[in-house]
C-alpha positions as a printed Julia matrix, in Angstrom:
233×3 Matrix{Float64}:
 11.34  -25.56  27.59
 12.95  -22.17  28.24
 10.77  -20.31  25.69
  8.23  -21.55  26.95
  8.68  -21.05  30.91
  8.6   -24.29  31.79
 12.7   -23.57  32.66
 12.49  -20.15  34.26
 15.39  -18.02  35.05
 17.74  -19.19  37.96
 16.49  -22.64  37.26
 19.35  -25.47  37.6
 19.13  -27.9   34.35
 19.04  -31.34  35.5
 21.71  -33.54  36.34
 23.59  -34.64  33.0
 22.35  -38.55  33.41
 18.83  -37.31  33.88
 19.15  -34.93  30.5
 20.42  -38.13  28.5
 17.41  -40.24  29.32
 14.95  -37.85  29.18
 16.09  -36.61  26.02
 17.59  -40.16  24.93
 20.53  -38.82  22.81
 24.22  -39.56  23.25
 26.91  -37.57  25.78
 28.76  -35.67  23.0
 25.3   -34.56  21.62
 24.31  -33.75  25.18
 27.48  -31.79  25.98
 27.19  -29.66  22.58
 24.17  -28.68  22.58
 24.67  -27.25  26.04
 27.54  -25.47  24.49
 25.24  -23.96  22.13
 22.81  -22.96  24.47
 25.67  -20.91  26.62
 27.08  -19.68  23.65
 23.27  -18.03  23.18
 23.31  -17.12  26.35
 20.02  -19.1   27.83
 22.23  -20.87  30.19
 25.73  -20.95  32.26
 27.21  -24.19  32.68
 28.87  -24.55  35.79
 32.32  -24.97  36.28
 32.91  -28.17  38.23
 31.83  -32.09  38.59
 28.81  -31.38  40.54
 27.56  -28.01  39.55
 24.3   -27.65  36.64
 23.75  -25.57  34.46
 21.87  -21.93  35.03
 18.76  -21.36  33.23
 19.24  -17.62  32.34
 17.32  -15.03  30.72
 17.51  -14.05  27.19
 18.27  -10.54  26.39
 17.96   -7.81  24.15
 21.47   -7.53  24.12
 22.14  -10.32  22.91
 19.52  -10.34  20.24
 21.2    -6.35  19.21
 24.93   -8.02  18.96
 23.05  -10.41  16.03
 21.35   -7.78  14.72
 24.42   -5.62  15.02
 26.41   -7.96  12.73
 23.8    -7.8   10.12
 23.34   -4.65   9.99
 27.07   -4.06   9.62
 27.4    -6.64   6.87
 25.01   -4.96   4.96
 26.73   -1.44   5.34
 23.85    0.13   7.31
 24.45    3.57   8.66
 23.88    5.36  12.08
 21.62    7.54  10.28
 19.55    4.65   9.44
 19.33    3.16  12.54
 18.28    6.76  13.75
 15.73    6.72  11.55
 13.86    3.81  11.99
 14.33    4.77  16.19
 12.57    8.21  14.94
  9.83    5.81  14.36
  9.48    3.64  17.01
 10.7     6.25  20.31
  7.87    9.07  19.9
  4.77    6.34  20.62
  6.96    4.62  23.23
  7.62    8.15  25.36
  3.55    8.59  24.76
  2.89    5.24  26.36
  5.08    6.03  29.09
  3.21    8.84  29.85
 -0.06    7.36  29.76
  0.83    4.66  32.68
 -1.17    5.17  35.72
  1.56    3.81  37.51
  4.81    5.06  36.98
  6.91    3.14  39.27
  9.94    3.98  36.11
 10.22    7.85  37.11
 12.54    7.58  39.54
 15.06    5.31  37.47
 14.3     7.6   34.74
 15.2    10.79  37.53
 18.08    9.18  38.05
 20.15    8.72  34.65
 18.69   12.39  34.54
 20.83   13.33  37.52
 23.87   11.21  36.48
 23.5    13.27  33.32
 23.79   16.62  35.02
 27.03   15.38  37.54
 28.61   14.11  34.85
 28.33   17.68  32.83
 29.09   19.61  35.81
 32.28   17.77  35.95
 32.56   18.35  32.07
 33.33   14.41  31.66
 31.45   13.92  27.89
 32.43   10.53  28.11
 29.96   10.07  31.18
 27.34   12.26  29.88
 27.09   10.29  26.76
 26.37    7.12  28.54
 24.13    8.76  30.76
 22.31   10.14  27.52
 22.27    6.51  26.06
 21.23    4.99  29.45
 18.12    7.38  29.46
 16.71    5.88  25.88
 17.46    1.99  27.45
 15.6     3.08  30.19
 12.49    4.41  28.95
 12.77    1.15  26.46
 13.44   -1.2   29.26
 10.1    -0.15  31.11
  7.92   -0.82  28.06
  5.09   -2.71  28.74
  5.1    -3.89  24.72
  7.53   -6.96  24.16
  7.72   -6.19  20.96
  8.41   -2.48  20.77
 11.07   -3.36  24.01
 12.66   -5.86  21.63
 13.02   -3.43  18.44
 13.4    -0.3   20.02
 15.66   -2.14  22.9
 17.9    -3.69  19.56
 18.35   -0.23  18.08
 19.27    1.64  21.33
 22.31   -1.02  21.68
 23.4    -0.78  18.39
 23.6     3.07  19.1
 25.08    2.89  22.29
 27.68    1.25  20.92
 28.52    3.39  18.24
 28.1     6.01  19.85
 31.15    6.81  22.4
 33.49    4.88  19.96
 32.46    7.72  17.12
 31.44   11.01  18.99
 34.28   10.96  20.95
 37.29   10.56  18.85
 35.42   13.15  15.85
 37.72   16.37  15.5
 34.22   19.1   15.81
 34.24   17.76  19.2
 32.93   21.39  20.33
 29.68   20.77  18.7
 29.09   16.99  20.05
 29.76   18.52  23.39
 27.19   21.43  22.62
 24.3    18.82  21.52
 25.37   16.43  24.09
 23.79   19.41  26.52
 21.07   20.07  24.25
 20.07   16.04  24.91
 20.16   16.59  28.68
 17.93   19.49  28.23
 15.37   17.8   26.55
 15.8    14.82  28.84
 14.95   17.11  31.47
 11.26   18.24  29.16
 10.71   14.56  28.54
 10.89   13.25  32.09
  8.35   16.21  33.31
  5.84   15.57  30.58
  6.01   11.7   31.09
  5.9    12.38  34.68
  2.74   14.86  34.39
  0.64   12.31  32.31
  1.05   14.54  28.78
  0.79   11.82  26.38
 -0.07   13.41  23.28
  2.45   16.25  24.39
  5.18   14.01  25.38
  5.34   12.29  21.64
  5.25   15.42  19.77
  7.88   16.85  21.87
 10.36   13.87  21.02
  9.47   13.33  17.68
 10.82   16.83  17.47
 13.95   16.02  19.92
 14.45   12.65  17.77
 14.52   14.57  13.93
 16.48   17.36  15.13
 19.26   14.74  16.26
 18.92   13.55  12.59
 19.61   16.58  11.19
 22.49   17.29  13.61
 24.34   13.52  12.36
 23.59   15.13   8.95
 25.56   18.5    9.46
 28.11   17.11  10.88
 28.94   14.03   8.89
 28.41   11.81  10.92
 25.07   10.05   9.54
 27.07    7.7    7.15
 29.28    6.16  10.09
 28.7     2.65   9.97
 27.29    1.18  12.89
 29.04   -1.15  14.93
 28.52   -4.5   17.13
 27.09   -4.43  20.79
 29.7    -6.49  22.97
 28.92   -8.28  25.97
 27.35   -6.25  28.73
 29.89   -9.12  30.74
């Protein structure tokens, strides 16, 4: 019913007597797979004798933490995960561009700017999650499900491994160095997206995206293993 729509988000479940008939299973059964469904995150049961339960909406988040713990059971590398993003971020940024309405630029302008106050106070740690909250939003304003799920999975995964990685690495000097050189071409990408440059706009970040490969290379850091999303809660 939730995949579906017929439950949209914000809906209340019905009351519990109305779920048992209608579904004609027993309490326990009732009440667990409820508990499954929070523990996937499609709804939050309320706390109390009279409140429902939430119809929420799934997110990629939550589908990244799985696909986090897969990836790091099977010993897959940041490098990796960069590569297959290599893929899927250059047609994205040229779909972007191509919108006739870009109602995103301004969210887009702003991570930019968050970028720049957070290097003008020289706080990495807040330029690196304004770097990472560029990509999730130029892959949370897809208008493809599918590339917003994949490309929304990998981002996560990233994000997360990120901070935990860069930051504590002793060639900090050089992480700070292509931290800037990421603002900078943020700065390129969000003025060809904004002027309509399609064609321009992927071959420019294809470019930006394999010379961030290279850099993990140099510098070791392509064969960190990647590590688990956590709750955005």
């Amino acid at each position: 019913m939730i995949a579906t729509g017929e439950l949209r988000p914000g809906d209340t479940l019905p009351p519990e007597a109305e779920l048992l008939r209608q579904f004609n299973v027993s309490r326990p059964i009732m009440r667990e797979a409820l508990r499954v469904l929070e523990a996937e995150s499609l709804i939050r049961l309320g706390r109390g004798a009279r409140a429902g339960a939430m119809v929420l909406t799934p997110s990629i988040l939550t589908a990244a933490k799985y696909g986090g713990l897969y990836l790091a059971t099977q010993g897959t590398t940041l490098g990796e995960i960069h590569q297959v993003r290599t893929l899927l971020e250059p047609p994205l940024t040229a779909l972007l561009a191509s919108r006739a309405k870009k109602e995103f630029v301004k969210e887009l302008e702003e991570c930019a700017s968050a970028q720049h106050d957070a290097l003008n106070r020289k706080d990495y740690a807040a330029a690196i999650a304004a770097v990472n909250q560029f990509h999730h939003s130029m892959v949370a304003n897809s208008e493809n499900s599918a590339l917003k799920l994949l490309a929304g999975m990998l981002n996560d995964i990233s994000a997360a491994a990120y901070p935990r990685l860069l930051l504590s690495r002793p060639n900090q000097k050089v992480i700070w160095e292509r931290t800037e050189d990421s603002i900078a071409a943020h700065g390129q990408i969000l003025k060809l997206i904004s002027a309509g440059k399609a064609s321009q706009a992927e071959l420019f970040w294809r470019k930006y995206m394999q010379e961030t490969a290279d850099f993990l290379v140099k510098n070791g850091l392509a064969n960190l293993p990647v590590d688990i999303p956590r709750s955005a809660e």
